[in-house]
Structures are given as structure tokens and as C-alpha cells.
N, C-alpha and C positions, 0 to 999 in steps of 0.2 A: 704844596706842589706834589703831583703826583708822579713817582718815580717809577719809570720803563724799564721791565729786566731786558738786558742784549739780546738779541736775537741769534740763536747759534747758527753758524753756516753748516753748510754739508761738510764740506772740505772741513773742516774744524771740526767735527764727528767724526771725519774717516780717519783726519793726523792719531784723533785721540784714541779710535779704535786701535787704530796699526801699535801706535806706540804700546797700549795695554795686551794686546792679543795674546802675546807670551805668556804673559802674567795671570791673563783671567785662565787661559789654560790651563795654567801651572795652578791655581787657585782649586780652578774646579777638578783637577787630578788629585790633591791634596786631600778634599773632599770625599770623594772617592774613596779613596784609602780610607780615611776617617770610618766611612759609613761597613767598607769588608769590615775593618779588622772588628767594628760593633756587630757585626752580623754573624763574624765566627764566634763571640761570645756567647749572643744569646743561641745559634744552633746546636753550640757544644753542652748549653746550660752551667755555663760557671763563667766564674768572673776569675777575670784572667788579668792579672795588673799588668799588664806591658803589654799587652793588649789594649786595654781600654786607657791609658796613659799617652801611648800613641795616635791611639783615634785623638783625642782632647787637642793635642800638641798640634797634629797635622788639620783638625777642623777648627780651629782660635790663627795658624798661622793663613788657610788658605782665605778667612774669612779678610784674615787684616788687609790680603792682599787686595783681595775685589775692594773693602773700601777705600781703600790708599789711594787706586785706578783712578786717571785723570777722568774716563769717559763716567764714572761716576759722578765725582765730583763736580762733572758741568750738567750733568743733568739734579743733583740734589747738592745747591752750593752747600759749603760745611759750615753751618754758622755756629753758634754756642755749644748748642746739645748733640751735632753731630760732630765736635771738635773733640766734646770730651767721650764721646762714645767709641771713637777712634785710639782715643789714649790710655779707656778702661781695656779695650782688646790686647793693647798693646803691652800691656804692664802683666796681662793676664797671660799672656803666650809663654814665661819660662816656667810658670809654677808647673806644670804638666810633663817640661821637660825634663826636670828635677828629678819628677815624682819618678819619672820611666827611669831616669841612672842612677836612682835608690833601689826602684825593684827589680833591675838588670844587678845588682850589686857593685855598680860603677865607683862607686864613691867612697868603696873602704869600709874599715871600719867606723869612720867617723861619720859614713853617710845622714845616721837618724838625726846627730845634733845638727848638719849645715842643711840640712831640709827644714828641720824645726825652727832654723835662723834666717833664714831666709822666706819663707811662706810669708811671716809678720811684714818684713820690708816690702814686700809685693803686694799683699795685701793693703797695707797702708797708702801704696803707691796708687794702689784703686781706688780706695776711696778720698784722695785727696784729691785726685784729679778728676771723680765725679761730683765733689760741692768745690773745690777749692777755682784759684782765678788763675795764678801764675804755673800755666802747663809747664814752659818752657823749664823750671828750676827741678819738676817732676821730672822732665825726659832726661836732665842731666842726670840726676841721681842712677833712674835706670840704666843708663848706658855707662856709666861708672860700674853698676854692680853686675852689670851683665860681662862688660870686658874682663872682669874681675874675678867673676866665675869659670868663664871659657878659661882664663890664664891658670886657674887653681886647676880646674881641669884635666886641660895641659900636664901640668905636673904630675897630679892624681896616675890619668894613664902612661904617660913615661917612664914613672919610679916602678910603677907593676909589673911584672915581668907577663908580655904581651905572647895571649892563646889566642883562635881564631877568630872569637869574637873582638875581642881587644882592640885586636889589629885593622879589624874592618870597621869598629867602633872610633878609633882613632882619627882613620881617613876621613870620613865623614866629618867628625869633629873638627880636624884642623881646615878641612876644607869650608866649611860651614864658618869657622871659628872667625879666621884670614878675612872673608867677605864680611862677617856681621861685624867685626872690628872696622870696617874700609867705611859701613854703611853709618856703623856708630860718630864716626869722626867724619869722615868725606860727604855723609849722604849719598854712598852710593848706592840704592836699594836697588837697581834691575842686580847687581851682581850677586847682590845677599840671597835674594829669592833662589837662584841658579843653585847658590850654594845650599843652601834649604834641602833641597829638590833630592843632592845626593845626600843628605846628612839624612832626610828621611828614608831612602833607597836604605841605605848602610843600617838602620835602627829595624827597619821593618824586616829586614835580613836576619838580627840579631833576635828580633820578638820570635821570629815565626821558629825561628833555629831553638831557640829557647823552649818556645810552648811544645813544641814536637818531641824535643830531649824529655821535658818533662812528662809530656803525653806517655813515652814510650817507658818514662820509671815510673810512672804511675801504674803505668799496664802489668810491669813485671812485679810490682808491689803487690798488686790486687790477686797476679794467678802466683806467688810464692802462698799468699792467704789466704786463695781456694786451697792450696796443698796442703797447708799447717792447717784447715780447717780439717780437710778429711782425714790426715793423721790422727788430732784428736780425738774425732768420732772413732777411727777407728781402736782407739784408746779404749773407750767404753766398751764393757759389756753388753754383747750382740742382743742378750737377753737371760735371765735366769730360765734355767734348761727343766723339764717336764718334771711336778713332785706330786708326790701324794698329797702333801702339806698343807704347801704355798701356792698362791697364785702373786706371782708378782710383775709391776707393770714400772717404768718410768718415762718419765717426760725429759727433756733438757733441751732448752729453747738460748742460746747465747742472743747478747745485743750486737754483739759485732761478727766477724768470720770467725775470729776464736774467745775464747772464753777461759774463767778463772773456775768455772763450777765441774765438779764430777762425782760420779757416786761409781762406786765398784762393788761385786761381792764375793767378800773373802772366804765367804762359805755360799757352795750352794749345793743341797744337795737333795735326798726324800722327805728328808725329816729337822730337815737344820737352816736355816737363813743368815747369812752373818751382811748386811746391810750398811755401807758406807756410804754416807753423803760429807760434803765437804764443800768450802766457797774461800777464794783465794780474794782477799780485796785487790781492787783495781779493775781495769780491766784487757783486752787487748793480748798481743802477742808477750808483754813483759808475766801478766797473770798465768797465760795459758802455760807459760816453761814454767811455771812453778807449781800449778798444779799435776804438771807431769811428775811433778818431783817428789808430789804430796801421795799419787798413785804408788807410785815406789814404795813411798817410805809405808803407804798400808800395804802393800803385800808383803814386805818384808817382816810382819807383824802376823803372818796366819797361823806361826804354830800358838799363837796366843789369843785367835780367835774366837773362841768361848767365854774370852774375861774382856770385855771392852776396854774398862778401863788399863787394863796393860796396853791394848791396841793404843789405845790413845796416847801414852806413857812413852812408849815407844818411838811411836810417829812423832812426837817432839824433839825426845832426842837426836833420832835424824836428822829434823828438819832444822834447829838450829843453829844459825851463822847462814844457813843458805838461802834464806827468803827478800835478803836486799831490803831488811825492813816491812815489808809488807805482811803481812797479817796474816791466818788460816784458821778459820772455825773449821770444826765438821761435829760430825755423830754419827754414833756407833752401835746399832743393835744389833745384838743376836738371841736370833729367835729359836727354841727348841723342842719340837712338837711333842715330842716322845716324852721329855720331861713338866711340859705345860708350863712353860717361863721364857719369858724377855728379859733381860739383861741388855744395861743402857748405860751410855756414858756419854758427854759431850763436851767440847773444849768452845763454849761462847758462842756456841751456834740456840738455832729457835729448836725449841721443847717439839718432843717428836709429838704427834696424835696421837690417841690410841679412840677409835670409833667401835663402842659395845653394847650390845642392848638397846641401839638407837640412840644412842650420848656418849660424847664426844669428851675427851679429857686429856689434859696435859701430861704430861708424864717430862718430868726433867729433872737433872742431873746434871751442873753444869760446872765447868771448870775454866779457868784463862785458856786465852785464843794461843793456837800450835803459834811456836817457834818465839816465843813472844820473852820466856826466860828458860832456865835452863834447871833443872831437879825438880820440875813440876810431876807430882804424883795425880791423878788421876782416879777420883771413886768410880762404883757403878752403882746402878740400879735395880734390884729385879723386880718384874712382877707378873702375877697369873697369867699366862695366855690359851684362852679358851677356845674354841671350834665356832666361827661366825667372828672371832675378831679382825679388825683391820688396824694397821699400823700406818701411818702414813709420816714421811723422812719431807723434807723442803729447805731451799735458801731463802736467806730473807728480800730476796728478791721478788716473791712471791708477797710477801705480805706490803711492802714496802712500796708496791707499785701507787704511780697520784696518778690522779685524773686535772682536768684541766684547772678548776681548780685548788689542786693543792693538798686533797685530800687523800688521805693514804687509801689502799684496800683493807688492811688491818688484816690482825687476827681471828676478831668474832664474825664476819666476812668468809675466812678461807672453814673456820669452826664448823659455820652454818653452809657451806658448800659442800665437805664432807658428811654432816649430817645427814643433808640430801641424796647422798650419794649411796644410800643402805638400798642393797636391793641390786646396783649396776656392777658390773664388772671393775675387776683395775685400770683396764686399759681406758674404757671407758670415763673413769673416774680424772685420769691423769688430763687425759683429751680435755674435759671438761672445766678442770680447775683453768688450768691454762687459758682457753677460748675465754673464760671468765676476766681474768688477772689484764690478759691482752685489750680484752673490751672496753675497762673500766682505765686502763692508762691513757692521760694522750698519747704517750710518746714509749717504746721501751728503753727504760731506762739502768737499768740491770737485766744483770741474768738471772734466767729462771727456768728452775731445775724442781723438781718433784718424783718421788717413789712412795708407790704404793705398793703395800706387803699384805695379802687377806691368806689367813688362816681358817683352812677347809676342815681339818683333823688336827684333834692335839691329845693329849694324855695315854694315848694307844698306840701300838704297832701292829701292824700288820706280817707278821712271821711267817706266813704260809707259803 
């Protein structure tokens, strides 16, 4: 026998409109909201958890409303699959809520374990009531663990001693709390929705108050970092000043606003070079104060600037007990025209260059990294410096750079750069490595610092 679905009346469509209109309103305001506070994410370019926890919360709750809506229901009856698609929304609306009074810090210190306890029983609660038969045993569980949460709640914000958010947090809460309690036991859903309405007012209050707070420590974070960056620079050596000698050039390129890497020069003068490179591991404003620290402790080493390795000797002593555990290579040449010698020392840093006659060769001297133990002595090295040589200082930041995949720049790389490099200026030279180093990373992932040192005149003086 063939069965005739009712025919709906008008009057039966207006009852059921009037009676929803609040609701679908509230539904689609809900929405709304949803869609800002997704739209200040992606405008701002960052993901923003109380942000995007609130969109979740308020588009899962306005959605449930429109289906709940009697005037839906008479137009798509709710048979099987729209019964439980009704129950998967419904089970899915607190996980969101959760999530936003974790990353508001609602929840204490205990917040991470009762997120982590709770997600599973919601979760569960979804997928049971999307293959499973008996709804009715799933809605009780939820409204057991829902009343249960609001109650813990409850608590949670009473025992805390209540600031502006709290306070506004709270209202919301208990007002919210009071109705979904009425709605849980009474079935009273127009009041729950109402109560919704402000509990969302009160949360999107606290997100926007939040992101702003933050916005604006973020702002002052970023220009303290412009300051501490230009400090730094202003740190460094403006430049090794006009020689007979030398011609010297440096690069220093940090991966963040500040950096662990610095070079100084202890000597500079017509006829003498004293060339310090240095790399503080780590990176950030914790490295940068310590390489400030690292600058000190070489310049308090320049009446011994002619023997590296005392510089070196020295600057450990210093450095000692004040590095917070953190690490300090450097290397230390001085170069001296008059007498046609380098002299080299290094505490665990990369072997300096020496580029001559068109080939390139190592030179190192290398001893345990600054601050690392304490009565570490310090050898040197010397050797010939002739008229057409170049010197060239680096962190291993330079050799160290990968490319996408994986593969270092190396040192027979940085070797075969300066190689090429006979014939160009310093400055040139420095530019170049760099544009290279930068090319061949995907990403910077260190700092990187480089000094080049060419030797114009050496073995003679000019007396006249």
C-alpha cells in the first residue's frame, strides 16, 4: 500500500517559523561570529587558538540550533541518519569549548590532563552514536559529563582569585551553566540557547581582550629586539680604519634580530692586524648577552694581543662560570706586516683559510671551546705572511648551511669560493660567500659571520 506523506499547512509553517525565528537568528549570529573571528586569523596571518576555538564552538553550536528547528524538521523529517547526525554535532560542541578554557588558561594547572580526559569520552560519544542504535544511553552519558564539567568549572573559577577576565568569564559561565543544566534535565532548550548567546558575548570579549594584550606584548617584544639588535651592531667594529697593510672586509648576517656571532679587532693599525672571530652556541637574546660578554673579555686581553694564544687563555679565564653552560669557540689572528708573520690560535672554532699563490690551505691550531673548563692553556701558531696573501676568519655557520635536501655547504665549497675569489676585493669577497651560503640553504638556519683580511705589503716599512 502506498503511503501519503501529510501535507503541511501554511498555518503549520508560520507556528513553526515564529516559534524558531529567535533561534535561527541566534543560529545565524552565532555563525557570524564563527566566520569574523576566522577571518581575523587568516588577515593577521597566524593562528590564533582562542580565536579559532571560538569560531569551532560558536559554528558546531549555531549549526545544532538550525537543526534542532522544528521548521526544519518538518521540512527534512529526521529519520535514522539525520537522527544521528544531529547527536554527532551534539556530542561535538564541548570538545571546542574545552579547547578555548585550556588556551585562555581557564583550567589551572591541571588544564592539559582534563582536556586529554575528556576529548577520548567525546570522541567515543561520536562515534558511538554514529554506527551505534541506543542514542538515548549516549545523550545520558553526555549530559552527566557535561553537568559535571560546568560543576568542576564552577569551582575551578571560584577558588581562583577573580581578574577582569575571570569575572566576565564566570558570568557567562554561570549563566550559560544554570540554563544548560535546566536544558539537560528539563529539556529546556529556548532558555539554553539565550544562555549561549551571553556565554558567547562574555568568551569573545575575553578572546579579543586577550589577542590585543597579546598583539600589543608581541609589538613591545619585537621593538625591545629592533633595540637589542642595533645595540649589538653597534657592538661591532664600524670597520678596520685606512693601512698600508691590510685591507679588511667583514660580513655578519644573524638568523634572528640578535645573534651569538661577533668578531672585533684588537689591533688595528698600519702595519699589524689582531682579528677576532668568535660563535656563542644557541641562539637569540640568551647568546647575544653572552657574546657581549665574550667582546669584553677580548678586549680586556689587548695588552697580549701579539700572542693569541694568551688572548685566548685569558678570555677563558674570564669567561668561566658566566656562560650558563653554553659553549664559545672563537679564533684569533695576528697578523704582522713588518715582521712577515701570522700567529694563530683557536679554542674549537673552523681552521682559519690562508688563500696564496692561487691555493687555499688550512691553517689550525685548535684547542677546547671558551668557558668550557678552567686552567685551559692555549698554544699558537705562526706562519709566513707574504704580500698578495689573504686570510679569511668564519663561523661554522657558513659551512654548516643544508639545502633542501639535507646536504651541508661544506668546506671544500666555502675552499673552492675563495679560490675563486683571487683577483676581487674583500669586500667583494665577503658579499659573495654570503649570497652563496644564503642560495644554497633553504632556510637560515644559523648565523653567519665571515672576515676577510688581504695582505697588500709585508716584510718592509715604510719610514719616510
Amino acid at each position: 500500500m502506498l503511503l501519503v506523506e501529510p501535507q503541511l499547512t501554511a498555518g503549520e509553517v508560520l507556528r513553526a517559523f515564529r516559534h524558531d525565528e529567535p533561534f535561527l537568528i541566534l543560529g545565524a549570529a552565532f555563525t557570524t561570529v564563527s566566520v569574523i573571528a576566522l577571518g581575523v586569523c587568516v588577515i593577521r596571518r597566524r593562528f590564533d587558538a582562542l580565536l579559532v576555538w571560538l569560531a569551532v564552538f560558536a559554528s558546531l553550536y549555531g549549526i545544532r540550533l538550525w537543526m534542532t528547528s522544528r521548521i526544519l524538521q518538518m521540512t527534512i523529517p529526521p529519520g535514522a541518519v539525520y537522527g544521528r547526525l544531529i547527536g554527532v554535532v551534539n556530542y561535538l560542541v564541548p570538545i571546542p569549548a574545552f579547547m578555548f578554557f585550556r588556551a585562555a588558561g581557564f583550567l589551572g594547572r591541571f588544564g592539559r590532563a582534563v582536556t586529554l580526559a575528556l576529548l577520548p569520552v567525546f570522541a567515543l560519544l561520536v562515534i558511538a552514536t554514529a554506527v551505534g542504535d541506543d542514542r538515548y544511553i549516549y545523550q545520558q552519558v553526555n549530559s552527566a559529563v557535561v553537568i559535571a564539567l560546568i560543576l568542576l568549572m564552577f569551582v575551578t573559577l571560584f577558588q581562583r582569585k577573580a581578574d577582569r577576565d575571570f569575572a566576565v568569564v564566570r558570568f557567562g559561565l554561570m549563566t550559560f551553566g544554570v540554563l544548560a543544566v535546566l536544558q539537560n534535565v528539563a529539556e529546556t532548550f529556548q532558555l539554553e540557547a539565550y544562555g549561549f548567546a551571553v556565554l558567547l558575548a562574555c568568551l569573545g570579549y575575553v578572546a579579543v581582550r586577550k589577542t590585543a594584550k597579546r598583539d600589543e606584548e608581541l609589538t613591545e617584544i619585537q621593538r625591545e629586539l629592533d633595540l637589542a639588535r642595533r645595540m649589538q651592531l653597534s657592538l661591532l667594529p664600524a670597520g678596520f680604519p685606512e693601512s698600508m697593510a691590510f685591507r679588511v672586509a667583514a660580513r655578519y648576517e644573524p638568523m634572528s634580530s640578535v645573534a651569538g656571532d661577533l668578531y672585533e679587532f684588537l689591533v688595528a693599525d698600519g702595519w699589524r692586524a689582531g682579528l677576532l672571530i668568535a660563535d656563542v652556541s644557541g641562539h637569540g637574546v640568551p647568546a647575544a648577552l653572552i657574546a657581549s660578554m665574550v667582546k669584553m673579555a677580548a678586549l680586556s686581553q689587548r695588552e697580549h694581543a701579539e700572542h693569541p694564544g694568551r688572548v685566548l687563555t685569558g678570555m677563558n679565564r674570564a669567561l668561566i662560570g658566566s656562560t650558563q653552560g653554553q659553549y664559545v669557540t672563537a679564533a684569533y689572528a695576528h697578523l704582522d706586516a713588518e715582521r712577515g708573520e701570522i700567529r694563530y690560535a683557536a679554542a674549537g672554532h673552523p681552521a682559519m683559510l690562508l688563500l696564496r699563490d692561487g691555493e687555499v690551505s688550512e691553517v689550525a691550531e685548535n684547542g677546547l671551546v671558551l668557558a668550557a673548563a678552567e686552567g685551559i692553556e692555549y698554544s699558537e701558531k705562526a706562519v709566513t705572511l707574504r704580500p698578495g696573501d689573504r686570510v679569511v676568519l668564519y663561523t661554522d655557520g657558513i659551512v654548516e648551511a643544508r639545502d633542501r635536501a639535507g646536504k651541508m655547504f661544506g668546506d671544500a665549497a666555502l675552499m673552492e669560493a675563495v679560490r675563486e675569489s683571487a683577483g676581487k676585493s674583500a669586500e667583494e669577497v665577503v658579499a659573495e660567500v654570503v649570497e652563496r651560503v644564503l642560495a644554497w640553504g633553504a632556510s637560515q638556519e644559523d648565523d653567519l659571520t665571515i672576515l676577510v683580511c688581504d695582505c697588500v705589503e709585508a716584510g718592509k716599512r715604510d719610514r719616510e
